[in-house]
C-alpha positions in Angstrom: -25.3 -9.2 -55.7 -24.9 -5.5 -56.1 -22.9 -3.1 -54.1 -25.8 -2.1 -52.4 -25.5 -5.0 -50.0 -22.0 -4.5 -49.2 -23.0 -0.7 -48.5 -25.4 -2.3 -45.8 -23.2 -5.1 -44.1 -20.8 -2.1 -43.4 -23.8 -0.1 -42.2 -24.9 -2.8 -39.9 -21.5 -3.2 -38.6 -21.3 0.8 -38.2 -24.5 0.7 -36.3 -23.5 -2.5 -33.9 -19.9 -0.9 -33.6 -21.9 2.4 -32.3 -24.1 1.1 -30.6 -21.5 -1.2 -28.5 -19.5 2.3 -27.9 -22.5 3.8 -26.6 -23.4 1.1 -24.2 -20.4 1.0 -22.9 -19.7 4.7 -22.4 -23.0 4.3 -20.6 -22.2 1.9 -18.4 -18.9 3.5 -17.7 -20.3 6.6 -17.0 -20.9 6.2 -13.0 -17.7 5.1 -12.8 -15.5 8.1 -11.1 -12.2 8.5 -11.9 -10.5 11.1 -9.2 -6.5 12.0 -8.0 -6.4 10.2 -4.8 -4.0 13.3 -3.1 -5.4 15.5 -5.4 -5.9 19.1 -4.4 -9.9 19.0 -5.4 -10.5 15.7 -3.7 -12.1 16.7 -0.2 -13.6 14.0 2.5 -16.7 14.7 4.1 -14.9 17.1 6.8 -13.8 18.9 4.0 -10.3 18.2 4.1 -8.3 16.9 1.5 -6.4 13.4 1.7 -3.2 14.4 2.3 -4.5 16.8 5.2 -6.4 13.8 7.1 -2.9 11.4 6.2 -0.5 14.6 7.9 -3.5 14.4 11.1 -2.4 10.9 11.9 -0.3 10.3 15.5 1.8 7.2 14.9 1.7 5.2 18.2 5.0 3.1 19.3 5.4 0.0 16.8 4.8 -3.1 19.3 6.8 -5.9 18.1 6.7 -9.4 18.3 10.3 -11.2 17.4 11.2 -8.1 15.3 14.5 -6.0 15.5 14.3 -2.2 16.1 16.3 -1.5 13.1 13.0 -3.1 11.1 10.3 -1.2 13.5 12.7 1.9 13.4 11.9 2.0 9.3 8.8 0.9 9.5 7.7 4.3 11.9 10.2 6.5 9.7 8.3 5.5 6.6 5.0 6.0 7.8 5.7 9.1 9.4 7.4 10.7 5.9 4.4 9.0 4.3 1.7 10.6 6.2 3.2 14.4 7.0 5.8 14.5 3.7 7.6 17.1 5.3 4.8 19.5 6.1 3.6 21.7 9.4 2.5 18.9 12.0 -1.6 19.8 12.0 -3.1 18.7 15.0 -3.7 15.1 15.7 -7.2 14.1 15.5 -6.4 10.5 14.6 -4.0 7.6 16.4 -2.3 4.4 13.9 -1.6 0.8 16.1 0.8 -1.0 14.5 1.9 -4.4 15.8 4.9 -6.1 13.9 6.1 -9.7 13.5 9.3 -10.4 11.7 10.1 -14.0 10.5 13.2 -15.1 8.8 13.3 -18.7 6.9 15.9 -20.3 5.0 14.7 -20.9 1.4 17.9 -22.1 -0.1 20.4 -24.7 0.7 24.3 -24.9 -0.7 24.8 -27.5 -2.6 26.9 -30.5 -0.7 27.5 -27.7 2.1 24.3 -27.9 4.1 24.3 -24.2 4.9 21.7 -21.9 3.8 22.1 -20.1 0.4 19.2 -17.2 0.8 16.3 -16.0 3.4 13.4 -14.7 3.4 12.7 -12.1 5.8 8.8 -11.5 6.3 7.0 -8.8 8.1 3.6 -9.0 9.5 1.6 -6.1 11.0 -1.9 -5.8 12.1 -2.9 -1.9 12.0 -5.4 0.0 13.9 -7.1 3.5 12.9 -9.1 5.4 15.6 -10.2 8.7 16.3 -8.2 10.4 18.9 -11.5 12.5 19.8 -14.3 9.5 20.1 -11.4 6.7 20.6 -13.8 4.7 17.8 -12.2 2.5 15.6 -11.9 3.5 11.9 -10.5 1.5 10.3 -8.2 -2.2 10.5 -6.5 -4.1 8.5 -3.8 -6.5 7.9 -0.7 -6.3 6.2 2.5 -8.1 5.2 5.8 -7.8 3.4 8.4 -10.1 1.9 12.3 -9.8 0.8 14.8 -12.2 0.4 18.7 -12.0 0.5 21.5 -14.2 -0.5 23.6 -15.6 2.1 27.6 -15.9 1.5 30.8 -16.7 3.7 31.4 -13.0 4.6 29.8 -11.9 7.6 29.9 -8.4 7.1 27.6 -8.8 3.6 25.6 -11.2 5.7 24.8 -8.6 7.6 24.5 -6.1 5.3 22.4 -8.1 3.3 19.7 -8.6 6.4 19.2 -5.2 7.4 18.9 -4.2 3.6 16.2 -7.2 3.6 14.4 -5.9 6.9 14.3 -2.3 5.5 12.7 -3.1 2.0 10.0 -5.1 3.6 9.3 -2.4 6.0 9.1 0.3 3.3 6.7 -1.9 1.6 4.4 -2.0 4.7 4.4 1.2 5.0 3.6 2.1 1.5 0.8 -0.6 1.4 -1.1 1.2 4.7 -0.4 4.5 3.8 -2.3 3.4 0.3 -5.3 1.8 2.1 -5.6 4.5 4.9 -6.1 7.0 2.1 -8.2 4.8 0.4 -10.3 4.8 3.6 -9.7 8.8 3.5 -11.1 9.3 -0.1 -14.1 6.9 0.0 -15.4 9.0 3.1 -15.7 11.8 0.5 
C-alpha cells in the first residue's frame, strides 16, 4: 500500500506505547517512595525514625543454649544500631529479646568420620512495648545462619566459632533493627 499506512501502524503503536506509560504512571502514582531514616520522614508523634530507634531501652538478652560471647554481640549491635553514637534520649520504649543458638554438623571428612563444617543458627523472638502503657507494639520472629569449616587446629576451631556466632548475631540485629523501623515509619 502507500506510506500512509505505515505512517498509521507507527501512530497506533505511539498511541498504545503512550497510553501503557500513562496507565502505569497512574497506577504507580499512590505508591510512596520515602528515606526510611530520612531527616523529613516524621511518625505520628512527630519524631523522626532514627529518634524513636535512639528511644529504645534494650532489656537483658535471655538465652536458651546460647554463649554470652553470641548474646554479648547480639546487645552490642542493637544498641549501636538503635542510638548510632548519639545523646541517650529518654526511654519511652523496652525491646525483649530471647536467643537460641544451635550448632549442627553439615559436613563429614571423607574416610575420617569427623565433621568438616557447622552451622551455627540463632533464633530470637523479640518483643516491642511501650515503657509508658507497658502495651505491646510490636513482635516478631527472627533468625540467623553461618557456617564455618572445621580443621585439626584447635585454636582456628575456635576462632572459626566465635567468628560464626558473631556474624549471625550481627545479622539479627540488622534484620530487627530493619523491621522495628519499618514499624516506626509506617506509624507515620
Amino acid at each position: 500500500m502507500s506510506s500512509f499506512d505505515g505512517k498509521f501502524r507507527s501512530r497506533r503503536q505511539f498511541v498504545g506505547v503512550t497510553l501503557a506509560i500513562t496507565l502505569v504512571a497512574a497506577g504507580l502514582g499512590g505508591c510512596q517512595v520515602r528515606p526510611l531514616y530520612g531527616s523529613l520522614d516524621t511518625t505520628s508523634g512527630g519524631s523522626t525514625v532514627p529518634d524513636e530507634l535512639a528511644a529504645i531501652e534494650i532489656d537483658t538478652i535471655s538465652k536458651r543454649h546460647a554463649n554470652a560471647n553470641a548474646i554479648r554481640t547480639l546487645y552490642n549491635e542493637l544498641t549501636f544500631r538503635f542510638e548510632r553514637g548519639a545523646e541517650r534520649p529518654p526511654k519511652r520504649f523496652r525491646l525483649k529479646v530471647l536467643a537460641d543458638l544451635n550448632e549442627a554438623e553439615v559436613g563429614v571428612e571423607q574416610l575420617a568420620d569427623v565433621p568438616a563444617a557447622y552451622n551455627m543458627t540463632i533464633n530470637s523472638t523479640f518483643v516491642l512495648s511501650d515503657i509508658a502503657t507497658d502495651t505491646t507494639m510490636m513482635t516478631g520472629k527472627s533468625f540467623a545462619t553461618a557456617s564455618y569449616d572445621f580443621s585439626d587446629q584447635r585454636f582456628a576451631n575456635l576462632r572459626a566459632k566465635r567468628d560464626a556466632e558473631e556474624r549471625a548475631a550481627k545479622a539479627i540485629a540488622q534484620d530487627i533493627q530493619a523491621r522495628i523501623a519499618g514499624y516506626f515509619a509506617s506509624q507515620s
